[in-house]
PDB file with SEQRES, HELIX, SHEET and CRYST1 records, atoms N, CA, C and O in Angstrom:
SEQRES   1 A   57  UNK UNK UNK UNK UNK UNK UNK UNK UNK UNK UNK UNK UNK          
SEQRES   2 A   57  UNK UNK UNK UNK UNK UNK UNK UNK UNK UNK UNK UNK UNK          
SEQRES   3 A   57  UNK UNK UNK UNK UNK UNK UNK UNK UNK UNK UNK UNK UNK          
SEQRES   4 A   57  UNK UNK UNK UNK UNK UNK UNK UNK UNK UNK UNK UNK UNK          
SEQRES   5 A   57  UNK UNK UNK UNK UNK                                          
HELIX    1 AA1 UNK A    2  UNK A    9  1                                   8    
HELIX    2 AA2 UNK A   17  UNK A   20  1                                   4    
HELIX    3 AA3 UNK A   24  UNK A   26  5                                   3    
HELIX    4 AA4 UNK A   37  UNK A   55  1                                  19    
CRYST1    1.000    1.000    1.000  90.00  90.00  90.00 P 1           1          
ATOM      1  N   UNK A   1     137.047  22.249  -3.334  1.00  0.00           N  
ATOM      2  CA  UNK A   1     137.460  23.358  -2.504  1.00  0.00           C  
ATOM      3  C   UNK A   1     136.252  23.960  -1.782  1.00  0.00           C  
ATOM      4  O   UNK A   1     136.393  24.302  -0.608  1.00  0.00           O  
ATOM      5  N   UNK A   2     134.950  24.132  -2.464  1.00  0.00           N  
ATOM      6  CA  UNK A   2     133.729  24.426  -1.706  1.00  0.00           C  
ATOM      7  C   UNK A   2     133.791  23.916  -0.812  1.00  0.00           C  
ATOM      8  O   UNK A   2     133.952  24.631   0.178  1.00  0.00           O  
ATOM      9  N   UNK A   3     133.712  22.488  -0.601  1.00  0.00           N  
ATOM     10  CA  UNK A   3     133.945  21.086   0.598  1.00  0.00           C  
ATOM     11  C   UNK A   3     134.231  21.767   1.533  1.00  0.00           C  
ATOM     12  O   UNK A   3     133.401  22.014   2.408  1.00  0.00           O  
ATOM     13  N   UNK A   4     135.059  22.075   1.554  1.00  0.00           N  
ATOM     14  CA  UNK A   4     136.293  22.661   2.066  1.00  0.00           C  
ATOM     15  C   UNK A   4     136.537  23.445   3.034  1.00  0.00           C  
ATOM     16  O   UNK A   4     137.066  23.251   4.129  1.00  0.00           O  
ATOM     17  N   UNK A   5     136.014  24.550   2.438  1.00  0.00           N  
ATOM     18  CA  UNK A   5     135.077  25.911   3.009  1.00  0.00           C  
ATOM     19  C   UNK A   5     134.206  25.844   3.646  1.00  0.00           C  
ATOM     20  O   UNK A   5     134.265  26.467   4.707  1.00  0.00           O  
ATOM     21  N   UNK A   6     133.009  25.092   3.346  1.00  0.00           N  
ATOM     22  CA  UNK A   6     132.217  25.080   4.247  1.00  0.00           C  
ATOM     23  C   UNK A   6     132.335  24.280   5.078  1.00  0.00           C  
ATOM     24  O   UNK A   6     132.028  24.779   6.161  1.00  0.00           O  
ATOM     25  N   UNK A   7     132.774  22.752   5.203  1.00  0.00           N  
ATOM     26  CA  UNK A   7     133.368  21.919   6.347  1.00  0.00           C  
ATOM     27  C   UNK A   7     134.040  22.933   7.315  1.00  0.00           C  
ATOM     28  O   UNK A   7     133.640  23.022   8.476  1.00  0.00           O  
ATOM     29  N   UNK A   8     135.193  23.801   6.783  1.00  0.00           N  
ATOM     30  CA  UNK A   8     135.670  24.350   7.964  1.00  0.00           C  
ATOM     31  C   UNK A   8     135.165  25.772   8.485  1.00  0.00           C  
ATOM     32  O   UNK A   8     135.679  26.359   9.437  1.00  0.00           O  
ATOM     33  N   UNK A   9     134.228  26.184   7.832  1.00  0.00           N  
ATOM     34  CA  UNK A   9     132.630  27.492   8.497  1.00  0.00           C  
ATOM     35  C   UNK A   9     132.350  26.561   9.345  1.00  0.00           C  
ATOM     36  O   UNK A   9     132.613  26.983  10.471  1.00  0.00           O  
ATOM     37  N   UNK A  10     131.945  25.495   9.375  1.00  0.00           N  
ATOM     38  CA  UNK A  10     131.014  24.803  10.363  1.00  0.00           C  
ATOM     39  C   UNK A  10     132.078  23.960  11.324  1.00  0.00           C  
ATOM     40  O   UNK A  10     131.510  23.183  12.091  1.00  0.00           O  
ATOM     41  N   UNK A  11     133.588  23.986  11.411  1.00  0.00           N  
ATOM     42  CA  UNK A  11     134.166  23.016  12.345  1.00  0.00           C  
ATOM     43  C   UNK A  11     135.098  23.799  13.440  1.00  0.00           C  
ATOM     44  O   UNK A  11     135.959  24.560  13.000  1.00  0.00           O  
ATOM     45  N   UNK A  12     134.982  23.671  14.559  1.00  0.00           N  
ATOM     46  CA  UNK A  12     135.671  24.619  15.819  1.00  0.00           C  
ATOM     47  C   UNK A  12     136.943  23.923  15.381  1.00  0.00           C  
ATOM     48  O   UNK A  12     137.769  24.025  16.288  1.00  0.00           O  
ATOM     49  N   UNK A  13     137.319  23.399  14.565  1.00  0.00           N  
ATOM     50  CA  UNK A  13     139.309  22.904  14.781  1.00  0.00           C  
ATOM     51  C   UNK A  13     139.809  23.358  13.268  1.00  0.00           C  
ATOM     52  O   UNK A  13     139.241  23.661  12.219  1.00  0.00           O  
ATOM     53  N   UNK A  14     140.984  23.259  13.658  1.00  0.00           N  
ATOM     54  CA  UNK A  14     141.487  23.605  12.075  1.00  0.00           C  
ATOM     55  C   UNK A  14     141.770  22.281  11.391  1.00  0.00           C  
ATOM     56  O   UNK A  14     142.368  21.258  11.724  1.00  0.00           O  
ATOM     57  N   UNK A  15     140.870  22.836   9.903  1.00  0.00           N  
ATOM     58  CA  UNK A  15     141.177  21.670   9.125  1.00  0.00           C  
ATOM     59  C   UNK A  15     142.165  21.798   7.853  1.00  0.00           C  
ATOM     60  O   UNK A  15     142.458  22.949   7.529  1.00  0.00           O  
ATOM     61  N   UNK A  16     142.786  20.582   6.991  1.00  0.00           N  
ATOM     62  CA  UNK A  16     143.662  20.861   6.002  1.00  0.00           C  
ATOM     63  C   UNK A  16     142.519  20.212   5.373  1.00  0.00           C  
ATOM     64  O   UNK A  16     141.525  19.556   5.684  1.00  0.00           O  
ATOM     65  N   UNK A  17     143.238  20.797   4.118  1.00  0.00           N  
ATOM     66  CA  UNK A  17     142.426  20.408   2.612  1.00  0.00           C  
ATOM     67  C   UNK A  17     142.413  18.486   2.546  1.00  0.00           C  
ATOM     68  O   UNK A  17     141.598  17.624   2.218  1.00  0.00           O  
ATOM     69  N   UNK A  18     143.559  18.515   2.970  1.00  0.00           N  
ATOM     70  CA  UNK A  18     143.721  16.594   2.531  1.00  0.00           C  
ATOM     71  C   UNK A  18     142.770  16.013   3.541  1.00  0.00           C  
ATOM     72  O   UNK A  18     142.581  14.807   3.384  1.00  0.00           O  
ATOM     73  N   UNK A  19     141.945  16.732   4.817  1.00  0.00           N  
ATOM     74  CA  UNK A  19     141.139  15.829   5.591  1.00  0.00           C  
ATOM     75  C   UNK A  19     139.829  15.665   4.651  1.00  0.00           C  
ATOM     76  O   UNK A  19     139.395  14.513   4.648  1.00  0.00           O  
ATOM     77  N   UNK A  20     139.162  16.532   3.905  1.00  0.00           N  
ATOM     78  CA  UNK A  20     138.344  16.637   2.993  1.00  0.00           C  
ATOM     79  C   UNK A  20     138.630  16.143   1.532  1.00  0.00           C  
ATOM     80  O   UNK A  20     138.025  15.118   1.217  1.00  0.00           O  
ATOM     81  N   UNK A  21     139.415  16.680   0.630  1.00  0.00           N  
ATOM     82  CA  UNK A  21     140.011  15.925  -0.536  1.00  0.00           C  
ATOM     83  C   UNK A  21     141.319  14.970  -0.251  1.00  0.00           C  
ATOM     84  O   UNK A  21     142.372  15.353   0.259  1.00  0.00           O  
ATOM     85  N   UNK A  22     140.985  13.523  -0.737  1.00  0.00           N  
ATOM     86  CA  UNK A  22     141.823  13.197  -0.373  1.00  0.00           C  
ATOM     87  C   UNK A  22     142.292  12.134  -2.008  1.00  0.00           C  
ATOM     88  O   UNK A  22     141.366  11.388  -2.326  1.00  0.00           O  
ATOM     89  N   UNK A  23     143.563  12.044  -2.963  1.00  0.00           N  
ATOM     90  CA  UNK A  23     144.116  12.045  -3.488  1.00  0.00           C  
ATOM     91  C   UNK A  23     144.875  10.995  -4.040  1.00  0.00           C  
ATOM     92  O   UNK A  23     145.954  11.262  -3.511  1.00  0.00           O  
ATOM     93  N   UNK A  24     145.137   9.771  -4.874  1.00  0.00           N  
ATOM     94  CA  UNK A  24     146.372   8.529  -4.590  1.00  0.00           C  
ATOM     95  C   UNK A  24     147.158   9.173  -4.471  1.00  0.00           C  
ATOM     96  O   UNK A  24     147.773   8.980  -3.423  1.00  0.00           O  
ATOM     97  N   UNK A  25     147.584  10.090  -5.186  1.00  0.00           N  
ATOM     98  CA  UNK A  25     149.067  10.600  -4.814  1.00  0.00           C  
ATOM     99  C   UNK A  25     149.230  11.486  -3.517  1.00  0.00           C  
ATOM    100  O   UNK A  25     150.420  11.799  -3.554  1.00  0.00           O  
ATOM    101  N   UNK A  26     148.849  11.879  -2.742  1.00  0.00           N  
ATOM    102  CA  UNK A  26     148.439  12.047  -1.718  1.00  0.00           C  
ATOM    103  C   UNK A  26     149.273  11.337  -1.024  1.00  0.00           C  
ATOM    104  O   UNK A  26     150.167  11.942  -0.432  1.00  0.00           O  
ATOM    105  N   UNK A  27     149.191   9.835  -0.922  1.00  0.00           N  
ATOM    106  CA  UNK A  27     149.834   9.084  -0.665  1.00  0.00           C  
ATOM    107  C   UNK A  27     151.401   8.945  -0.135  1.00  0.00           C  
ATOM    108  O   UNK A  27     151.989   8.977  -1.216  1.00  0.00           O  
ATOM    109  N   UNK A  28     152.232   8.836   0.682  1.00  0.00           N  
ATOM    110  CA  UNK A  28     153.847   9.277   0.656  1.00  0.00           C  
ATOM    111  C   UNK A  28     154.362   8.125   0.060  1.00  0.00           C  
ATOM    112  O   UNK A  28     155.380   8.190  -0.630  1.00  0.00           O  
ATOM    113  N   UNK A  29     153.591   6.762   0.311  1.00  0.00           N  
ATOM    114  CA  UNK A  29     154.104   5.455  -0.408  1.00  0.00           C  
ATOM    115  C   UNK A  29     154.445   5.204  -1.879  1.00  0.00           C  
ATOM    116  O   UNK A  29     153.881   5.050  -2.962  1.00  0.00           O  
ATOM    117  N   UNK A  30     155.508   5.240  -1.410  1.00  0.00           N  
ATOM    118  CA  UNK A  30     156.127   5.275  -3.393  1.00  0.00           C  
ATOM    119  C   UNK A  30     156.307   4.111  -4.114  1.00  0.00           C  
ATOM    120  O   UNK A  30     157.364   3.607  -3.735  1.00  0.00           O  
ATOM    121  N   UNK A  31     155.702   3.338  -5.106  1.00  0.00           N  
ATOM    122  CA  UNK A  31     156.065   2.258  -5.376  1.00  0.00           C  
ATOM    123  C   UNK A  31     157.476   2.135  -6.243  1.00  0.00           C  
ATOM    124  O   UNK A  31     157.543   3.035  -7.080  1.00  0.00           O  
ATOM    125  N   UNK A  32     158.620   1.242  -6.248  1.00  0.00           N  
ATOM    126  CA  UNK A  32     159.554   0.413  -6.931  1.00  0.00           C  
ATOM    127  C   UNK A  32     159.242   0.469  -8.318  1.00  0.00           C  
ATOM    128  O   UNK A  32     158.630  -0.464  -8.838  1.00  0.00           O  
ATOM    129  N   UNK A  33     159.665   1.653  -9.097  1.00  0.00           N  
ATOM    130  CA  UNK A  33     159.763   1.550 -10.792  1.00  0.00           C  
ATOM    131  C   UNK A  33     160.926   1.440 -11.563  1.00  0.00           C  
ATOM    132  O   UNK A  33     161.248   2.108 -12.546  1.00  0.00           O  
ATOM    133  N   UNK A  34     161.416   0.683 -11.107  1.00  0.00           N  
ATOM    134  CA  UNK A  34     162.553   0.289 -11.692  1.00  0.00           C  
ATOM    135  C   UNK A  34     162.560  -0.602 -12.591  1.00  0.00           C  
ATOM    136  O   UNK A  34     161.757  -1.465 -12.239  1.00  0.00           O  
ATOM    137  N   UNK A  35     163.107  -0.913 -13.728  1.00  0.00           N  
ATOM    138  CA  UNK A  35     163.187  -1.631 -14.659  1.00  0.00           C  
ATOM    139  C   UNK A  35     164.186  -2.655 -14.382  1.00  0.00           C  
ATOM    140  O   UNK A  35     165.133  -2.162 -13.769  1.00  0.00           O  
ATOM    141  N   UNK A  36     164.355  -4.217 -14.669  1.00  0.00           N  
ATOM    142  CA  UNK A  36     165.370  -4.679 -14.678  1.00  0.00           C  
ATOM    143  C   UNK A  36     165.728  -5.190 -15.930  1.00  0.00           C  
ATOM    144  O   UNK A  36     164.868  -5.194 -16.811  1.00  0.00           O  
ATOM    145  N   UNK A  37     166.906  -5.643 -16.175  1.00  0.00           N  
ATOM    146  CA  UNK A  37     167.120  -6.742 -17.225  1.00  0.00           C  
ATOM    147  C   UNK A  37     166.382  -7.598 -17.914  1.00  0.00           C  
ATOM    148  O   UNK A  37     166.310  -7.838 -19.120  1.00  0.00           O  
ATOM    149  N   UNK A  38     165.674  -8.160 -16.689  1.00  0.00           N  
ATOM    150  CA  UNK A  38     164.871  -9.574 -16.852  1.00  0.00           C  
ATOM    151  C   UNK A  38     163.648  -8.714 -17.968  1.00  0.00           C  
ATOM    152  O   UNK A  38     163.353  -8.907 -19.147  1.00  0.00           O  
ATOM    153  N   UNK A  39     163.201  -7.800 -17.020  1.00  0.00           N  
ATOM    154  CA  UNK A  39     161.977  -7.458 -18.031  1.00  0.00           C  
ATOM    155  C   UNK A  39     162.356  -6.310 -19.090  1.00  0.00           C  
ATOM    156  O   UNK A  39     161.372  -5.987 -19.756  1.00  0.00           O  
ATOM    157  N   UNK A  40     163.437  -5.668 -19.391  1.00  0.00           N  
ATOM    158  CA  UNK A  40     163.998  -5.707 -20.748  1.00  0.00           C  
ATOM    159  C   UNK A  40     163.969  -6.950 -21.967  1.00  0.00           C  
ATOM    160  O   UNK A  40     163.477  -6.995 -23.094  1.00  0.00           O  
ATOM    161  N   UNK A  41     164.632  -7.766 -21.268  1.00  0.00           N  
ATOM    162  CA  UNK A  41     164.358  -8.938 -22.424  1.00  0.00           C  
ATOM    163  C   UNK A  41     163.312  -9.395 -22.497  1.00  0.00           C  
ATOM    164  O   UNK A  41     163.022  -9.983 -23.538  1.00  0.00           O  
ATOM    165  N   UNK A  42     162.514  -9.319 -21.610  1.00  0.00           N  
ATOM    166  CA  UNK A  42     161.259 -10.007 -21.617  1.00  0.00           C  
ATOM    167  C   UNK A  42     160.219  -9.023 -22.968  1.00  0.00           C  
ATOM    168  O   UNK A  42     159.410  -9.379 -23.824  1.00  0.00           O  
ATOM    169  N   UNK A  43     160.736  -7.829 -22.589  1.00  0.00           N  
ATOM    170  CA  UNK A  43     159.497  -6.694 -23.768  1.00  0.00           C  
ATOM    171  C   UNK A  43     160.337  -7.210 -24.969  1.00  0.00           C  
ATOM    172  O   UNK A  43     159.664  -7.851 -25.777  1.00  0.00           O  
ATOM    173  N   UNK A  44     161.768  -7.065 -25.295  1.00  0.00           N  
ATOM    174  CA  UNK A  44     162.276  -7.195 -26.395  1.00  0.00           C  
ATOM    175  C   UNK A  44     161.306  -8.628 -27.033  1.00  0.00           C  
ATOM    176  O   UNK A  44     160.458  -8.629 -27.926  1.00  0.00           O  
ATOM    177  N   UNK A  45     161.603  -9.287 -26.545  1.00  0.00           N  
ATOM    178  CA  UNK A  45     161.088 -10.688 -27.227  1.00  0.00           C  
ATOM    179  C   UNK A  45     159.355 -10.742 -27.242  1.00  0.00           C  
ATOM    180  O   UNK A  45     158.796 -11.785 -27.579  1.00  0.00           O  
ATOM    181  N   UNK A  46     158.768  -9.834 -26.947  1.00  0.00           N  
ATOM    182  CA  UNK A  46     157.423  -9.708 -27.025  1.00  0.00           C  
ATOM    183  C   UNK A  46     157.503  -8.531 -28.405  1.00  0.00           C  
ATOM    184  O   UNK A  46     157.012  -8.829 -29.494  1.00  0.00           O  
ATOM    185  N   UNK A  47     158.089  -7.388 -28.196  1.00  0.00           N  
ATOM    186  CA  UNK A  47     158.384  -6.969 -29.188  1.00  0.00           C  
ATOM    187  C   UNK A  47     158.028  -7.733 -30.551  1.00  0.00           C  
ATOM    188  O   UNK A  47     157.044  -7.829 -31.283  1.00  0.00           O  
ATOM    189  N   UNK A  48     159.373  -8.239 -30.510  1.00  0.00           N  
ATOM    190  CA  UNK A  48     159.770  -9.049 -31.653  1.00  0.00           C  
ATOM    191  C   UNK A  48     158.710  -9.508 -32.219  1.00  0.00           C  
ATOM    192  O   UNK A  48     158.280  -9.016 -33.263  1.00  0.00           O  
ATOM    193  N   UNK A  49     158.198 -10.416 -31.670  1.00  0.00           N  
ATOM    194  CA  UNK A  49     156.946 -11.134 -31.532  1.00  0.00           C  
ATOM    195  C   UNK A  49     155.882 -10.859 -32.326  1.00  0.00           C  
ATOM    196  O   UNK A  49     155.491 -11.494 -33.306  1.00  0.00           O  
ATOM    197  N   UNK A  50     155.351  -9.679 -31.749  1.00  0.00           N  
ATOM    198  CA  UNK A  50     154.355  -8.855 -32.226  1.00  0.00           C  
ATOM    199  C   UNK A  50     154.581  -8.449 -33.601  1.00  0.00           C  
ATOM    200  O   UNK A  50     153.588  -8.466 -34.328  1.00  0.00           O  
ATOM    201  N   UNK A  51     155.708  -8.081 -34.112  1.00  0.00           N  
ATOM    202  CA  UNK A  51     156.282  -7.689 -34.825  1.00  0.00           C  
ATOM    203  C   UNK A  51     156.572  -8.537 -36.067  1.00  0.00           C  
ATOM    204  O   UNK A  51     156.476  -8.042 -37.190  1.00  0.00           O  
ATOM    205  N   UNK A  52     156.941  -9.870 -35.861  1.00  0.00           N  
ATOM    206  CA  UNK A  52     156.608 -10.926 -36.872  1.00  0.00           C  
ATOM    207  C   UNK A  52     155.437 -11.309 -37.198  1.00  0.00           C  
ATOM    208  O   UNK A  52     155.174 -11.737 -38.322  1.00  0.00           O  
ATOM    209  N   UNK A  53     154.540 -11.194 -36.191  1.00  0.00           N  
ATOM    210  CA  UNK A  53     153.093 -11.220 -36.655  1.00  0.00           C  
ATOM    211  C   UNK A  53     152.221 -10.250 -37.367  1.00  0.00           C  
ATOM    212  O   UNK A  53     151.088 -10.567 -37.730  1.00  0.00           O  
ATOM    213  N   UNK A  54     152.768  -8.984 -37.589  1.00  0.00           N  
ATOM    214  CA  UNK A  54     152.273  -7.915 -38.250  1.00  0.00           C  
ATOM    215  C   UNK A  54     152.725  -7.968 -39.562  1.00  0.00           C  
ATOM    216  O   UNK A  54     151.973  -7.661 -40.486  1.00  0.00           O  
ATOM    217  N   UNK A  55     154.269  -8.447 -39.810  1.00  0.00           N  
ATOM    218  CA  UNK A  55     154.884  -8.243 -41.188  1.00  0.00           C  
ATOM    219  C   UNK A  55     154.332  -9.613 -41.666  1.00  0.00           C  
ATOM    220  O   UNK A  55     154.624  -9.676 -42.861  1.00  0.00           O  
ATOM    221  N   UNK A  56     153.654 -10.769 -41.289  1.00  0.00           N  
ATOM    222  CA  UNK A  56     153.332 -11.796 -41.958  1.00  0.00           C  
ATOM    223  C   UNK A  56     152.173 -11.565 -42.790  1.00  0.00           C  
ATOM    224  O   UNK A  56     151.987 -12.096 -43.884  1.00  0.00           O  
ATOM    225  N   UNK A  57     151.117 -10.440 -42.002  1.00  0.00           N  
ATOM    226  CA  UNK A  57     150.250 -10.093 -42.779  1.00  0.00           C  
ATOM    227  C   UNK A  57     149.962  -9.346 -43.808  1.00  0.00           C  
ATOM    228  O   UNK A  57     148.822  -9.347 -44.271  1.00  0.00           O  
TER     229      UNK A  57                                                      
END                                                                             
């Protein structure tokens, strides 16, 4: 926020905070988090997995 402040003491235009800090989320691009099926079963059986290998020991 200092940045900020003084960038815009010293700039004849108006500035926003995001020209100085700038953020990923910031970002408007939203990525696809959706879960499907496929990778439901896919964790289950990794699960599992993991899981037989812990109780063997």
């Amino acid at each position: 926020m200092i940045a900020y402040i003084i960038a815009q003491c010293n700039s004849s235009k108006q500035l926003k905070v995001t020209d100085i800090l700038k953020f990923d989320w910031d970002n408007e691009h939203k990525e696809d988090t959706t879960i499907t099926q496929e990778d439901v079963t896919r964790l289950k059986a990794k699960a599992t997995s993991i899981a037989k290998t812990l109780n063997t020991k």
